[in-house]
C-alpha positions in Angstrom: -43.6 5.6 -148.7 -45.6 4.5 -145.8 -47.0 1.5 -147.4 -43.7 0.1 -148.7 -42.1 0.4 -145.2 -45.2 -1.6 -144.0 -44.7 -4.4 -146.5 -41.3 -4.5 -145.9 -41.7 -5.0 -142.2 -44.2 -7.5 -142.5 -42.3 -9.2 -145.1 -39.3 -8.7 -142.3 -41.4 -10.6 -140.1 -42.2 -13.8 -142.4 -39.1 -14.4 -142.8 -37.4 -14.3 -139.6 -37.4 -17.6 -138.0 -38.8 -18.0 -134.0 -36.0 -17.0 -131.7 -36.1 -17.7 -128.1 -36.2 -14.2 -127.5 -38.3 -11.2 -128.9 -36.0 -9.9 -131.7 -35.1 -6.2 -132.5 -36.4 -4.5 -135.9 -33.7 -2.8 -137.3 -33.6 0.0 -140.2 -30.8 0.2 -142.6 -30.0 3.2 -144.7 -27.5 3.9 -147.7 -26.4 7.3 -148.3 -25.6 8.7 -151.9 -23.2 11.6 -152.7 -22.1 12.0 -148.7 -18.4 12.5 -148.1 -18.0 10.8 -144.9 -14.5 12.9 -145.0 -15.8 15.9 -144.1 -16.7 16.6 -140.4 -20.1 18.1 -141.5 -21.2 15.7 -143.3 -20.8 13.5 -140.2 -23.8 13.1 -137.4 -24.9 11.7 -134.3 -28.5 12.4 -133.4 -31.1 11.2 -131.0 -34.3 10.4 -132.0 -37.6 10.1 -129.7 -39.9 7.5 -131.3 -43.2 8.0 -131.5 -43.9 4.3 -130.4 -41.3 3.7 -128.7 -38.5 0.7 -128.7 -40.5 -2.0 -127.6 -37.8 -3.2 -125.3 -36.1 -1.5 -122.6 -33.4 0.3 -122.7 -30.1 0.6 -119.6 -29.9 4.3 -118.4 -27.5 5.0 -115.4 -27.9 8.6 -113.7 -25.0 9.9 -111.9 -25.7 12.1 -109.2 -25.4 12.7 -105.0 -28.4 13.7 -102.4 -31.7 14.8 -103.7 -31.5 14.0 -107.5 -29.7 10.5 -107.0 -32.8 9.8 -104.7 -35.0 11.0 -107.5 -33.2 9.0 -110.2 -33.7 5.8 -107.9 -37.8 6.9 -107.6 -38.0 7.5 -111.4 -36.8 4.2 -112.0 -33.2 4.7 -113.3 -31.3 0.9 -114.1 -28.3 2.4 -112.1 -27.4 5.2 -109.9 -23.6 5.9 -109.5 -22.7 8.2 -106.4 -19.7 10.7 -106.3 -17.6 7.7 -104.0 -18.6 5.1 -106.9 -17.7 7.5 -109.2 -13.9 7.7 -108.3 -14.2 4.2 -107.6 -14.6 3.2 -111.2 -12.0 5.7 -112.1 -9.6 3.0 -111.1 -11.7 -0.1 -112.5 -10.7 0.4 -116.1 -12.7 -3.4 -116.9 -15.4 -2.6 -114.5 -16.1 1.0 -115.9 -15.7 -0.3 -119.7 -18.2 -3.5 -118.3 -20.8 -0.5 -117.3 -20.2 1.9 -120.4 -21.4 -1.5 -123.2 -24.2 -2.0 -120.5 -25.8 0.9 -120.7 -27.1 2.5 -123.4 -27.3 6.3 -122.1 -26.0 8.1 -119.1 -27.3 11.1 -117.2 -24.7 13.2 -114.9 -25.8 16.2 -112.0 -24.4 19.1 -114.3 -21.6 20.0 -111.0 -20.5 16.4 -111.5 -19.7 16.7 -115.0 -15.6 17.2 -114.5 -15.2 14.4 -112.2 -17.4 12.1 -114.8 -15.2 13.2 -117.6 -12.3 12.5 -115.7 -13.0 9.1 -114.3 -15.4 7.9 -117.1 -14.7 10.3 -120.0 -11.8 8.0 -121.1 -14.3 4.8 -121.8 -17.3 6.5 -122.2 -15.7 9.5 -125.2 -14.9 6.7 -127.6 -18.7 4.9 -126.9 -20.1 8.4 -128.2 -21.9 7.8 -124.6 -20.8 11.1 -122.6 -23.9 11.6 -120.3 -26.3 14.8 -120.4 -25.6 17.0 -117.9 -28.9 17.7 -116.0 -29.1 20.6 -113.0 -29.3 18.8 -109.5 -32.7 20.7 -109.5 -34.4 19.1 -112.1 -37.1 16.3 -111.7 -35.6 13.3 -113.7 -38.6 11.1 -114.7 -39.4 13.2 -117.8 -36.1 12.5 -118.9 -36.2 8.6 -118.1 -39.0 8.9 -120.2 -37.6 10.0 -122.9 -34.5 8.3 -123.5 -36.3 5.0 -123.2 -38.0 5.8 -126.5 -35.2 7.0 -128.0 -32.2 5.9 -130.5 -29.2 6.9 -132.3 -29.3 7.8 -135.4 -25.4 8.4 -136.8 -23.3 8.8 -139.4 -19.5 8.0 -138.8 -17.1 6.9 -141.6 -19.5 5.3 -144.0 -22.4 6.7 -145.8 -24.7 4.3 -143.7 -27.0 4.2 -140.9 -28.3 1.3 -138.9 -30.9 1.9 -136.2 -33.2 -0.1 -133.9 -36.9 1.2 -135.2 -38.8 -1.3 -132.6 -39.5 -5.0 -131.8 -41.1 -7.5 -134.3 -43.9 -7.8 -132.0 -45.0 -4.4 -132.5 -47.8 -3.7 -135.1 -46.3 -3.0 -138.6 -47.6 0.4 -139.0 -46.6 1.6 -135.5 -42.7 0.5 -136.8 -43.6 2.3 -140.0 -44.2 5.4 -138.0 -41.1 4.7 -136.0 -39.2 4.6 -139.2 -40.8 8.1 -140.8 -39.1 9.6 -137.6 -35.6 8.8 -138.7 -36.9 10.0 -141.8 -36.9 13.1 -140.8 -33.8 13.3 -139.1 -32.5 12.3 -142.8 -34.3 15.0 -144.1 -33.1 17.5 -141.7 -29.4 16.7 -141.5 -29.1 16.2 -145.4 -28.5 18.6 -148.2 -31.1 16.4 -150.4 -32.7 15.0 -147.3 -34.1 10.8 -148.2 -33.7 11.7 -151.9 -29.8 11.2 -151.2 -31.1 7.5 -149.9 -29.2 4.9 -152.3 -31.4 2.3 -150.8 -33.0 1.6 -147.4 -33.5 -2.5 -145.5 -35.7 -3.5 -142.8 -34.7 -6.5 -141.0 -35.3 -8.3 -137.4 -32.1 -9.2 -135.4 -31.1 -12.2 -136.8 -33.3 -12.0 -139.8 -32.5 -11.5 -143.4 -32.9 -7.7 -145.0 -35.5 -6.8 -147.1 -35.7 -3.8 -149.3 -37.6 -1.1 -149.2 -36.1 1.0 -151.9 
């Protein structure tokens, strides 16, 4: 399967015309025999990739005092305080504005009820409702994390469509990235990638190419 996904991708590549901007590689998968009906056939799961996204990703960490100063350190894209915190509660546009902007959110665990009252109502629907972290905890490894990974989801159609890297990374390390979902396939259905009806690579604004 390995080699396939690499062919794909580099055929991916070949055909995706120069953009003035480094362009997204994006996996596409068709599920067989899933009843998007049923709560459990229905997912949302992150995956870390092993290589990474190639691109940054938006976190904001909300938190007060000693973690808020960490989550500045670490390198967090935002850090909203209790006060801005009830200040977007009444900013409907600004808070949706922030909740499209950034791709994951971190909350201090004790600040949990105030996020899901002020940002629960525009954040819920996103499926971007932020971790809860203790006000303890050192946040870089976190950071870390999330910047490598995606979401990988099933809502009401038998499909998912994931960012697997940049076309500027090297085919196999995309392949790699790809095996990871994979296994989240594997692990979260009954017949794992044997339910796959077919699966695309493609860059951003590039056509899909199959890979089975």
């Amino acid at each position: 399967m390995k080699q396939e996904i690499m062919e794909a991708v580099k055929k991916a590549k070949e055909l995706s015309r120069p953009r003035n901007f480094t362009q997204s590689m994006d996996v596409i998968m068709n599920i067989k025999d899933l009843d998007v009906n049923k709560p459990e056939n229905r997912f949302d799961e992150e995956v870390s990739l092993p290589n990474g996204r190639g691109k940054d990703v938006k976190i904001a960490v909300i938190a007060d005092g000693e973690l808020a100063l960490q989550a500045k350190n670490a390198g967090a894209d935002l850090v909203i305080t209790k006060e801005e915190l009830e200040e977007l509660g009444k900013d409907r546009k600004k808070a949706k504005k922030l909740a499209n902007e950034y791709e994951f959110f971190v909350a201090q665990a004790d600040m949990m009820p105030l996020v899901g009252r002020f940002l629960g109502p525009v954040l819920g629907p996103r499926k971007k409702m932020p971790k809860p972290v203790p006000a303890t905890i050192n946040p870089e490894p976190i950071l870390k994390k999330l910047r490598d990974t995606v979401k990988v989801r099933i809502k009401d159609q038998p499909v998912v469509h994931t960012v697997v890297g940049t076309e500027d990374m090297d085919d196999e390390k995309l392949a790699e990235n790809i095996e990871a979902v994979l296994q989240t396939i594997d692990r979260k259905l009954e017949k794992g990638r044997n339910q796959l009806k077919s699966m695309y690579v493609k860059t951003t604004m590039g056509p899909v190419v199959r890979v089975i």
